[in-house]
C-alpha positions, 0 to 999 in steps of 0.5 A, spaced: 500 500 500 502 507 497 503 512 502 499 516 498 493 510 498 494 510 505 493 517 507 486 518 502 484 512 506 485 515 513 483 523 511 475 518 508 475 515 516 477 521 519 472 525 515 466 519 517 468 519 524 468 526 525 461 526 521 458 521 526 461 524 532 458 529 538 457 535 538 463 541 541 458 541 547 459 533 548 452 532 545 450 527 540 447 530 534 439 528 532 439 525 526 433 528 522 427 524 521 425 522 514 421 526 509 418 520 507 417 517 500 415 511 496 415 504 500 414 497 498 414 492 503 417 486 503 411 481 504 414 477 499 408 474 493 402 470 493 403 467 499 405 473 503 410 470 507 412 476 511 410 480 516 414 487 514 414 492 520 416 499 517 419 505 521 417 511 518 422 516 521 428 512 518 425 509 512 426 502 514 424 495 514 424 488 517 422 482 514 420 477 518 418 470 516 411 470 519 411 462 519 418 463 525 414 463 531 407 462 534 408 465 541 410 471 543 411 473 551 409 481 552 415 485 556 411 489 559 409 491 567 403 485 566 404 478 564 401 476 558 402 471 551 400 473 545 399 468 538 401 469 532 395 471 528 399 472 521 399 464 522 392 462 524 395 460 532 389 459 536 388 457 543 384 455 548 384 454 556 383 447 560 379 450 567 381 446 572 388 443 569 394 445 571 399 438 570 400 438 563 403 430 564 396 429 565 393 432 558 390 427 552 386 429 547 381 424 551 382 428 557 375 430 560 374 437 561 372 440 568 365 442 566 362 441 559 363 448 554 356 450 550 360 453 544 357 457 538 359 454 531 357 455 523 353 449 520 353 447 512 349 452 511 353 457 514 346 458 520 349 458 527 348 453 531 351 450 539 355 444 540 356 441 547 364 439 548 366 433 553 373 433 552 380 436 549 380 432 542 372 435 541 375 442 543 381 440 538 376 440 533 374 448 533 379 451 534 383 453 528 382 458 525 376 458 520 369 459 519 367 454 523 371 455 528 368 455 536 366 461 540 361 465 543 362 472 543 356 474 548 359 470 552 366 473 551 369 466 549 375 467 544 380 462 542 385 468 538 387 474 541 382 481 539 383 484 533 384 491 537 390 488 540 388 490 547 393 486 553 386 484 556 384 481 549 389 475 549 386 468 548 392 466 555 388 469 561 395 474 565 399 470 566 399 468 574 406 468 578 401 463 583 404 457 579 398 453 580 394 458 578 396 458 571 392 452 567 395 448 560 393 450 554 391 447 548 395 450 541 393 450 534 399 452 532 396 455 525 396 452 517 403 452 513 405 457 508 403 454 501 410 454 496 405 452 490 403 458 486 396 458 483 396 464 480 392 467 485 393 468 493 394 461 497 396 464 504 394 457 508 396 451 508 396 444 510 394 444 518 401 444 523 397 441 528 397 442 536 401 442 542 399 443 550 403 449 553 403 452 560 406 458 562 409 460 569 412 466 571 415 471 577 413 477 574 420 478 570 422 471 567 417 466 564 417 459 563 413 456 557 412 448 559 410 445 552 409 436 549 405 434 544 399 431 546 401 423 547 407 426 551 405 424 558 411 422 561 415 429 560 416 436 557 420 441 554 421 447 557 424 455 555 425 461 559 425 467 557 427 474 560 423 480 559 426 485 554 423 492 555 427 494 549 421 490 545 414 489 545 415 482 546 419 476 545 418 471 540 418 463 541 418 458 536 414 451 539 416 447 533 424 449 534 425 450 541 428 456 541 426 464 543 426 467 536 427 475 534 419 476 531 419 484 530 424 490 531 425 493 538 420 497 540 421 504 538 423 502 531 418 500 528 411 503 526 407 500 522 405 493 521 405 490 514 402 483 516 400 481 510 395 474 513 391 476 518 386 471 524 381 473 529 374 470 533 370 475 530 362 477 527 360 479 521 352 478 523 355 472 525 360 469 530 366 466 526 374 465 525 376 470 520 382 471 515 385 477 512 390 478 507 393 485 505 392 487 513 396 492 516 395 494 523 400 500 527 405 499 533 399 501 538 403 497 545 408 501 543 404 509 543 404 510 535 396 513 534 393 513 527 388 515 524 383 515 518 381 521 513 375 518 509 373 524 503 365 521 501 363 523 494 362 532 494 365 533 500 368 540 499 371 540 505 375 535 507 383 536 504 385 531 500 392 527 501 397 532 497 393 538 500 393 535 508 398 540 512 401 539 519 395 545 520 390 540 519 392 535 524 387 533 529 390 530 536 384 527 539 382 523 533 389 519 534 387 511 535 391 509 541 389 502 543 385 499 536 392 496 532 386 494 526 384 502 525 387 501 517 386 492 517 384 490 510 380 497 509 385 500 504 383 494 499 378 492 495 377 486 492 373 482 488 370 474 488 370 475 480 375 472 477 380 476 473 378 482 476 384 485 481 383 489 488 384 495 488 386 501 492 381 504 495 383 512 493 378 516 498 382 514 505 389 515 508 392 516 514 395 521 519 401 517 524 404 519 530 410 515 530 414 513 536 418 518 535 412 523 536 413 526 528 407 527 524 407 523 517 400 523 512 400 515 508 396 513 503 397 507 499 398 507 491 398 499 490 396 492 492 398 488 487 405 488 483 405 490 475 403 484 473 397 483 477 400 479 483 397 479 490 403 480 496 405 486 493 403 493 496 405 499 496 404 506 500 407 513 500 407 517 506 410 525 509 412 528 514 409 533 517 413 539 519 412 546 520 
């Protein structure tokens, strides 16, 4: 190496040194937001493998293979389990049962359970279980799927995303209080291109789980059901640098599910799962569905121009100026859902982008950004390919 080479090299890391390094006074300098721009999440095609999480003040994304986990521990003051609704993961509580040696699908429950299902003709209709295995047949996701609403039983986690609306109870640090779950652990991401959306695939079967804690530690016991000798166990420390932590039940292993807490804002989950009504009680799924970073204090709200509405800004006229903080959404993850889209069931008529909405973000940074989305499906008309453009709001 010349000195000649040498010294340019060194004047470069001396320039990138100094261009990264405090401030005279010692301070570190704030690096500005991003002005926004144009964005394509990573959800990956026509399966839509990805859950994509974007920080909007830098202008990243995380792409996170949404078949990676089916729990997740949260971090926060309260001991709560969530499921991985990009995956179809359900769950349901054996009352009265808290050795999970002792769990077959021929286990009887404590008291029979009287629960909503759709019939052939899609009417709703009640079925009485006796035990697990009966159960075991209501609960992956889909319409037939067991429930009642009225009666606030839920085999998913809500929609909302609400600590309260966890299908897990909290989690106890009174170890005989915490009972053993059943765990659908969702369906398979289809490889198989039909040319349309194919986002479920074969059933990825069940476990028993139970999880204890001591308010900052939790212990996740899971076995297959035919396990009646022993179990598998993972512990996992809270982590307040993030909403949650990740489990793999299928791997054995804790797994990185999404970026920490205060670098991500929106949620480009593509595949999306509840217990839900639409007239009726049933599980749903959704594709395309995006939610917002709500454990983490982002608010959203909706801006909705109906036809002659003369007064409502339009996305490119919206300023800072327009911005109404008491319509923010705090604690609602689905204010977005699958609402930007519409679709069709005719076949060869492709979803569109509903183009009298957008979106005002507070992130988690507390900048103010307008969004909007410009498309659903790529060029060439394939699903899994989104896009939105968004913009800081400044003075």
């Amino acid at each position: 190496m010349t000195n000649k080479f040498l010294t340019l090299m060194l004047f470069i890391a001396a320039a990138l040194v100094t261009s990264c390094s405090s401030d005279d006074d010692g301070t570190t300098p704030v690096i500005p937001p991003s002005e926004g721009g144009i964005v394509d999440p990573i959800v990956g095609g026509f399966n839509q493998p990805n859950r994509v999480y974007v920080d909007l003040s830098t202008g990243t994304q995380t792409a996170v293979a949404r078949d990676s986990w089916e729990i997740a521990v949260y971090n926060g003051s309260q001991n709560r389990v969530y499921l991985n609704n990009a995956l179809l993961v359900s769950a349901a509580e054996l009352e009265g049962i808290n050795d999970i040696t002792t769990v077959t699908e021929s286990t009887a429950l404590t008291a029979p359970m009287t629960l909503n299902t759709l019939d052939q003709s899609f009417s709703q209709t009640t079925v009485t279980v006796n035990t697990v295995g009966e159960l075991m047949a209501g609960l992956p996701v889909s319409y037939t799927q067991y429930g009642d609403l009225s009666a606030g039983i839920s085999f998913t986690d809500s929609k909302e995303g609400e600590l309260t609306g966890t299908a897990f109870e909290e989690v106890s640090t009174t170890d005989s209080s915490n009972n053993v779950y059943i765990v659908n652990l969702g369906n398979e991401i289809p490889t198989e291109n039909n040319g349309s959306l194919n986002t479920t695939g074969d059933a990825r079967g069940f476990m028993k789980v139970r999880v204890l804690t001591d308010g900052n530690t939790y212990t996740i016991q899971y076995a297959e059901l035919t396990n009646t000798t022993d179990f598998s166990e993972i512990t996992v420390t809270k982590d307040g640098s993030y909403n949650v932590t990740a489990v793999s039940l299928t791997d054995d292993q804790v797994v990185s599910s999404e970026p920490m807490s205060s670098n991500w804002d929106i949620d480009f989950g593509g595949v999306f799962s509840y217990y839900g009504s639409q007239g009726i009680d049933a599980g749903l799924t959704y594709s395309d569905y995006t939610t917002h970073n709500t454990l983490a204090g982002v608010g959203l709200y909706t801006i909705t121009i109906e036809e002659d509405d003369t007064t409502t800004p339009n996305y490119v006229d919206f300023t800072l100026a327009d911005v109404t903080e008491a319509s923010f959404v705090y604690n609602d993850r689905a204010v977005i859902g699958s609402g930007w889209r519409v679709t069709s069931f005719t076949p060869g008529v492709e979803p569109t982008v509903r183009e009298n909405r957008y979106y005002i973000v507070k992130d988690t940074d507390g900048n103010y950004y307008k969004l909007r989305f410009t498309a659903v499906v790529s060029e060439t008309g394939e699903r899994g390919f989104p896009q939105f453009q968004y913009e800081l709001l400044a003075e």
